[in-house]
Phi, psi and omega in degrees: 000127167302152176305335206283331210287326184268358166265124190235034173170113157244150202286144137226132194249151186239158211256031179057188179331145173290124156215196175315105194102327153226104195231213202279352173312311161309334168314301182292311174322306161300332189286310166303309130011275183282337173305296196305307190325295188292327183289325195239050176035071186226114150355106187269130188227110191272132183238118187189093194287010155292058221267033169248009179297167151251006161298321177257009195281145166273001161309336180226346144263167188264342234188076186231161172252125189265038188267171188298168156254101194223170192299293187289352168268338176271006160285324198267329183287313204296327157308306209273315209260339168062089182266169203248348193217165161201139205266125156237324199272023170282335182222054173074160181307341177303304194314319214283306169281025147310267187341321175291318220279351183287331197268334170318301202295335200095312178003282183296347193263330173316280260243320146094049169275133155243121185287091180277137223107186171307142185261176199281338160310258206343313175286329176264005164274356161245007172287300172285102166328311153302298175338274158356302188274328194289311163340259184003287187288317105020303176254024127092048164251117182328162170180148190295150172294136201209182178180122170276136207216137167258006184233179169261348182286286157353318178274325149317281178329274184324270282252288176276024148315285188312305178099148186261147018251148164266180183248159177217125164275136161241150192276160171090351227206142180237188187052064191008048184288132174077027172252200163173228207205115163261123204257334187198180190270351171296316174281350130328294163316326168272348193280334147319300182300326156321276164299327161280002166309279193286081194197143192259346168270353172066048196235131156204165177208149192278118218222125140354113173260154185204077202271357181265358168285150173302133143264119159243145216241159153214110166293155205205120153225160198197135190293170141300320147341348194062046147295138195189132173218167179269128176276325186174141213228135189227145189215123178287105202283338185279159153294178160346310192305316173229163178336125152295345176279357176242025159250167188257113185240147191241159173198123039262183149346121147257355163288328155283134177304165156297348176287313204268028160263323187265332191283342150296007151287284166322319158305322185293327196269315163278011161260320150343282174288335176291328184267007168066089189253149155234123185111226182271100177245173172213130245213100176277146204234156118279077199265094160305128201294003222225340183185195212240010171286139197192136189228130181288103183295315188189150178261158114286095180283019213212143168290141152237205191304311209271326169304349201247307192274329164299313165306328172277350192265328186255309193108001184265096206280119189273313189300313184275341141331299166311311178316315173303322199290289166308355186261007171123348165278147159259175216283337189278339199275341141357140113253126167321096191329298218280323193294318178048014153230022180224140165278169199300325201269020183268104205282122159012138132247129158241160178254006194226166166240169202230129122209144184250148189247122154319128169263106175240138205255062184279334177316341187268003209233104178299137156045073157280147149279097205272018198268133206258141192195193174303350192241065206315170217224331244243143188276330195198179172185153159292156146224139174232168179212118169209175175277002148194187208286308196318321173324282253242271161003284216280324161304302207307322186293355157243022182275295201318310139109041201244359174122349152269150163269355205186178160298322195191172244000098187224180212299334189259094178320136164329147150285160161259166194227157196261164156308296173310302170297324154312296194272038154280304171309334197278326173291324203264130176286142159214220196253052144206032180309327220269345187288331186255334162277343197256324180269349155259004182292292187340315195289346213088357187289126185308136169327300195311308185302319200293320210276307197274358155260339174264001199038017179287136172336140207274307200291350176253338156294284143007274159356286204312270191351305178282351147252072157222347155305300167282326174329315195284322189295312190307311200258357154311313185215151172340145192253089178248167185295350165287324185275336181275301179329302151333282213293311179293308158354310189275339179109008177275147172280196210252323159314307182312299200300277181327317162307323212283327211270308214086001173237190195282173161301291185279006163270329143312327183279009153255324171279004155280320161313263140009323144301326179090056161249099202205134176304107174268187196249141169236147208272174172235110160220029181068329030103297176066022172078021198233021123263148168307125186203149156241094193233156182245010116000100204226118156248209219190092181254126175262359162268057192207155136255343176218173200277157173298301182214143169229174219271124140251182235270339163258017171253003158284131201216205225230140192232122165245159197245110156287236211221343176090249164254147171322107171213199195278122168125295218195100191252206202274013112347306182261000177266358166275332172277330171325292196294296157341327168286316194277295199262020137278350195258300184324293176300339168285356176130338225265102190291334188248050166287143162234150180237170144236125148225172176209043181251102170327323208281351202262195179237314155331338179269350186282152192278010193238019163301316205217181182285310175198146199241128159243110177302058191219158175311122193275068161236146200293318162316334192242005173273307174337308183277355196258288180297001175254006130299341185238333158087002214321148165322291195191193208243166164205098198252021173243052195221343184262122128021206198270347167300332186257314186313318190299349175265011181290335165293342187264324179307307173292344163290348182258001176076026165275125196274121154311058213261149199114218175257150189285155193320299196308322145322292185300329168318305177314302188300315196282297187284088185340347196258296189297344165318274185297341154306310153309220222347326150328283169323316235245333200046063157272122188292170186176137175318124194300164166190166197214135170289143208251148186228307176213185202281342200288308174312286170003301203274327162315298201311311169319295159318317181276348182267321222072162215258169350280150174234154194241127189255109187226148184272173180276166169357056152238161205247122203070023178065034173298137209046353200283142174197132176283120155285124154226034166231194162258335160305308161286342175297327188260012161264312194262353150283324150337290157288343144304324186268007156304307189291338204214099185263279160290023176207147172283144188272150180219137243209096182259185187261152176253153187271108180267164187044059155280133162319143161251103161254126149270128202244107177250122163250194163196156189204135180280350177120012185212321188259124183258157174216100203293120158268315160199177177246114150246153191235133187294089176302331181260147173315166197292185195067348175264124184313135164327317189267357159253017184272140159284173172188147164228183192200135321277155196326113198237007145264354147307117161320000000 
C-alpha cells in the first residue's frame, strides 16, 4: 500500500505574517500544496494567522485555523483534528521550526503524525550548521573553512583562527537574519550577539569570508526513491558580498562554462542524497571565479523565496510536485501538470533568460542604512523575461514600480558624482549598484576596474555597456527604423526612447508602429520548443518574429491587472483581491480570464489560475500592447492596489473599456482636490483644507488653521510622503517631497484633528445600492496609517 492510499487527513503549517524573508511566496507554495492534497481526496486541515492569504480561502483546505504557528497551538488543532500526516516545507522557516521543535517535544511521535517529505534528522542536518558542514565533507563536497560555535569567547577564538574578516551564520533563521560580515573583533561582538538571539538553537558559525566568488543557486528534487533533477540553475550577478533575497538574479546561468555548470551539478545532486531531502531544496554554491574551487553555502530542505522564483522562471510547478512527492509519488509517475506531455523526471530548458530584480522601500524609512550586505532587506521582487539580459534588465527595473523606466534616460537627472565616489559605491553595494555602474562606464572607469571593486562579473558589465551604448546612439543619430528596433531589442521603453528624442510616449508608440516594429508573444513551456506544448505561460518580446499562438474572436475574455511587487502598502493582500476577482468573474461564466502580473511570489502568477497569464511590466505601455493583442471585453484595475488604479485614466483615454468604477470616478476618489470638493459638495464634515500651489499659501494656510497640519499627496500608496506638520520649518520640507511624490497631482494640506477616532468603513456598490461589509475602529488615535494601525470589527466606541 502506498503512503497517499493510507492517508485520510494532513496537517499543513503556513508561515504566519508577512515579514522579511516571508512574504507571499508561502501563499503560493501552500496554496499548491493543499491543490496536490485536495486531488487525491485526501482532507486537508490548514494552520495560518494570515487572513490576507489565498490559502486560507476555503477553496483550498477543508479545514483552517486562524492561529500562531507556534508548538502549543498546533498541539491543540492536532487533539482535535488527530491528522495522519504533516507538511512542514510550505511554510517558511516559521513552519519548519515548528516541526522541528513538535518532534523535540515528543508531539508527532504521541500522536503517531508522519512527517511527509524530508524527514526531520534531514531537516536539521541541514539546518544545524555543524550537521551540514559534517554531511558536506562526508559526500565529499566542499565548504568554506569555518567553526560552529555558541558563546562569543569561542567566536573570538574561530574568528582569529580564520583571520578577518569572517561571515558570521546563524542556524535555524532565513533571509540571513541576524548575521554579517565582520571586519574586527568589535563588529564581531556585536554581530554574535545578535545572532545567538535569533538562532533557534543558540548555534553559529563563523565562516571564511569570500564576497568577491560568484553566487550560485540550484533548485533540485528528489523523490524517495532518490530519483532526482536539477529544475533550475541560477546565477546571482552581485557577488558573494549580498543575500541572494537583495540579490539580482538571472536564469539560467550566464558565466558559467559547461564544466563548472556540471561539477555544481554534482555536488548538488550528492548533497541533496547525503542529507536525504524528499521533495524540494534549493542549494547555494560559492564559486571562484579565478579557478575551479567551489564550496556549498546552505542547503533550504524547504520551498522557499527561490523556489518561487525557479517555479515561475521555468514553468515547472515545484511546490506542488513536492507536494506530490510527499504524499508518496516518484518523479516518473508524475506529469508535468503544464506541459501535460513530459513526466516530473524531465528537467526544465529555457530559450530565454529570467531575471529577478529585489524591490526595497528604503524611502520610508529616515537615514536608513541601504547598504545591501549577508541579511537581506528587500521587502518583494520582480521577475522579467526576454531574449537577452539587457531586455529583461531593463524590464525587471520598471517591474519595480519605483520611478525608473530603465538603466537609463529617466525622468530624475544623475546627481553628479566624483570618480572617487563612484568607485566607493562600488565596493560597498547598496540598492542602487546597477546605477554606479552605469555612472562609472560614463566616468571611463575600465570593465577590469569596474569589476575588481565590485566583483560583479566583466560579462554583466559588458550588458550595462551596451545599453548606455544604444543611449548614445539613440541622442546622437536620426531616430530611423533600424536604431529604434535595437533600442526595443535592448529593452528600452517607448518613454526611454522619448527622453532620448524629445518627443511623448504615444508619439514613439506611432512612430514604432508605423515602422511595423510591434512585440510579439511568447508561450514558457519548459521545453525550449523541442517538445509539442501548450502553455498558458505568456511573456512579450522584441527578440522575435511572430506570435506563439494566435486569438479568434472566442477567446476574447476579461484582462485583470495585479499588483506588481510586494512592497509596505502592497502586499499579498491585493493578489487575494487579484485571485478572488479572477475566480469571481470565473464563477459568473466568464470562461477567458487573464491576468498580468510580475510578481513570482504570488498565486496569481500560478499556471492553473487563470485562461492566460502574462508574466509582464504592470506599465501603460506594455498594458497597451497586451490589450491590442488580446481585443479583451475590458479591464479591471481595481483590484492591484494603487499600481493598477494608476492606469486607469491613461487606459480608458485611450479606448480601453473599463469594468468597475469609471476613470473619472476613480479620479474623484484619488485626486485629493477633487476628493474634498465632493465632499464639500456633498456637505459631508471634513477637516479645512486647501490645494497647495507654491509653499507661500501653504505657510498661510497652516497659519490661518494651525499647525498641526496634514500634507497629503495624490495616487499614492500607503500614505507616501503623507506627513503631520507641526512648524513651518517642516512644512517646506515635506511639502516638497510631496509634490516629488504625486509630480502630477495636486498636494492638499487639511488640518490634523488631534485624538480623533479613526473608523474605516468597506462596502460595495453597484452604482445605486450600497453595501457595508464592515466598520473597523482604530485603537490608536487618528494620525497612525490604516496599515500600521491595531483595529477591531466590531466598533466598540461608536455610539
Amino acid at each position: 500500500m502506498t503512503k497517499r492510499e493510507t492517508l485520510e487527513k494532513v496537517l499543513v503549517l503556513g508561515s504566519g505574517a508577512i515579514k522579511i524573508g516571508e512574504a507571499g511566496e508561502f501563499d503560493y507554495s501552500g496554496s499548491q500544496c493543499l491543490k496536490a492534497i485536495h486531488e487525491d481526496g485526501i482532507k486537508s486541515v490548514l494552520i495560518n494567522p494570515n487572513i490576507a492569504t489565498i490559502q486560507t480561502d476555503t477553496r483550498f483546505a477543508d479545514q483552517v485555523y486562524l492561529l500562531p504557528v507556534t508548538p502549543e497551538y498546533v498541539q491543540s488543532i492536532i487533539e482535535k483534528e488527530r491528522p495522519d500526516g504533516i507538511m512542514l516545507g510550505y511554510g517558511g522557516q516559521t513552519a519548519l521550526n515548528c516541526g522541528v521543535n513538535l518532534d523535540r517535544l515528543g508531539i508527532l511521535k504521541k500522536y503517531g503524525i508522519s512527517v511527509l517529505g524530508t524527514q526531520i534528522p534531514g531537516i536539521m542536518t541541514a539546518e544545524d550548521r555543524q550537521k551540514f558542514k559534517d554531511a558536506m565533507i562526508k559526500c565529499n563536497v566542499p565548504v568554506l573553512k569555518s567553526k560552529t560555535v555558541n558563546t562569543f569567547d569561542d567566536a573570538k577564538k574561530a574568528a582569529e583562527e580564520l583571520g578577518y574578516p569572517v561571515i558570521v551564520r546563524v542556524a535555524y533563521t532565513l533571509g540571513g537574519k541576524g548575521g554579517g560580515v565582520a571586519f574586527n573583533e568589535i563588529e564581531l561582538y556585536e554581530i554574535v550577539g545578535r545572532g545567538l538571539t535569533a538562532s533557534l538553537v543558540g548555534q553559529i558559525l563563523i565562516e571564511e569570508y569570500v564576497g568577491s566568488w560568484k553566487q550560485i543557486e540550484y533548485e533540485v528534487m528528489q523523490d524517495y526513491a532518490e530519483n532526482n533533477i536539477i529544475v533550475c540553475n541560477m546565477e546571482n550577478v552581485l557577488s558573494m558580498k549580498v543575500h541572494t533575497g537583495d540579490n539580482i538574479v538571472v536564469a539560467p546561468s550566464q558565466t558559467l562554462d559547461n564544466h563548472e555548470y556540471h561539477m555544481l551539478r554534482t555536488a548538488a545532486l550528492r548533497a541533496i542524497k547525503q542529507i536525504g531531502i524528499v521533495g524540494e531544496c534549493n542549494i547555494q554554491f560559492a564559486l571562484d571565479p579565478n579557478s575551479d574551487n567551489y564550496a556549498a553555502i546552505e542547503v533550504n530542505p524547504r520551498l522557499s523565496r527561490s523556489s518561487a522564483l525557479a517555479s515561475k522562471a521555468t514553468g515547472y510547478p515545484l511546490a506542488y510536485m513536492s507536494a506530490k512527492i510527499g504524499l508518496g509519488y516518484s518523479l516518473p509517475d508524475l506529469v508535468n501538470s503544464i506541459t501535460k506531455s513530459t513526466t516530473a523526471c524531465f528537467e526544465p530548458s529555457l530559450d530565454y533568460i529570467v531575471c529577478k530584480h529585489p524591490r526595497w522601500d528604503f524611502e520610508k524609512f529616515e537615514l536608513v542604512n541601504r547598504k545591501l550586505g549577508p541579511t537581506m532587506k528587500s521587502v518583494g521582487e520582480v521577475m522579467s523575461i526576454g531574449r537577452n539580459f539587457e531586455e529583461a534588465l531593463q524590464k525587471s527595473i520598471r517591474m519595480l514600480d519605483n520611478g525608473s523606466d530603465g538603466l537609463v534616460l529617466n525622468r530624475k537627472k544623475d546627481d553628479s558624482v566624483s570618480e572617487e565616489q563612484i568607485e566607493e559605491h562600488l565596493q560597498s553595494h547598496d540598492d542602487h549598484i546597477l546605477f554606479h555602474v552605469v555612472n562609472a562606464l560614463r566616468a571611463g572607469i575600465s570593465t577590469e576596474k569596474i569589476y575588481q571593486l565590485s566583483s560583479i562579473d566583466p560579462w554583466f558589465i559588458e550588458k550595462i555597456n551596451n545599453i548606455l551604448q544604444i543611449e548614445t546612439k539613440l541622442k546622437s543619430l536620426p531616430l530611423e527604423q533600424k536604431i529604434l528596433a535595437n533600442a526595443k531589442k535592448f529593452g528600452f521603453s517607448d518613454k526611454q526612447i522619448g527622453r532620448a528624442v524629445n518627443k511623448g510616449e504615444l508619439e514613439i508608440r506611432k512612430i514604432r508602429k508605423e515602422f511595423g516594429i510591434l512585440p510579439v508573444v511568447k508561450q514558457i513551456d519548459t521545453l525550449a520548443a523541442e517538445w509539442p506544448a501548450k502553455t498558458n505561460y505568456l511573456y512579450l518580446t522584441y527578440g522575435g518574429t511572430s506570435n506563439d499562438l494566435s486569438l479568434g474572436v472566442e477567446e476574447q475574455g476579461i484582462v485583470v491587472i495585479g499588483a506588481g511587487p510586494y512592497r509596505i502598502g502592497s502586499s499579498v493582500e491585493f493578489d487575494w483581491g487579484t485571485v478572488n476577482m479572477v475566480w469571481g468573474l470565473q464563477d459568473n461564466g466568464e470562461k477567458n480570464v487573464v491576468v498580468v502580473n510580475c510578481n513570482p511570489e504570488t498565486v496569481s502568477t500560478d499556471y492553473d489560475i487563470c485562461k492566460r497569464l502574462y508574466f509582464e511590466e504592470l506599465t501603460f505601455e506594455r498594458i497597451l500592447d497586451i490589450t491590442e493583442f488580446e481585443s479583451p471585453k475590458g479591464v479591471v484595475t481595481s483590484v492591484g492596489g494603487q499600481t493598477a488604479n494608476n492606469l486607469t485614466i491613461k487606459l480608458s483615454n485611450s479606448g480601453v473599456k473599463i469594468f468597475g468604477t469609471r476613470a473619472e470616478d476613480v479620479d474623484s476618489a484619488e485626486n485629493r482636490s477633487k476628493f474634498s470638493q465632493v465632499l464639500d459638495k456633498l456637505h459631508i464634515m471634513q477637516p479645512a483644507w486647501q490645494e497647495f500651489t507654491n509653499i507661500t499659501d501653504a505657510k498661510n494656510f497652516a497659519l490661518e488653521v494651525g499647525y498641526p497640519v496634514l500634507v497629503r499627496p495624490s495616487y499614492v500608496l500607503s500614505g507616501a510622503a503623507m506627513k503631520t506638520v507641526w512648524s513651518q520649518v517642516e512644512l517646506k520640507k515635506f511639502a516638497t517631497n510631496a509634490t516629488t511624490v504625486s509630480p502630477d497631482h495636486p498636494v492638499v494640506i487639511t488640518k490634523f484633528m488631534l485624538n480623533a477616532l479613526e473608523v474605516d468603513v468597506d462596502g460595495v456598490c453597484d452604482g445605486k445600492n450600497v453595501v457595508v461589509g464592515a466598520i473597523v475602529e482604530h485603537i490608536e488615535s487618528a494620525g497612525v496609517h490604516s496599515g500600521d494601525a491595531m483595529m477591531c470589527i466590531p466598533p466598540w466606541r461608536l455610539s
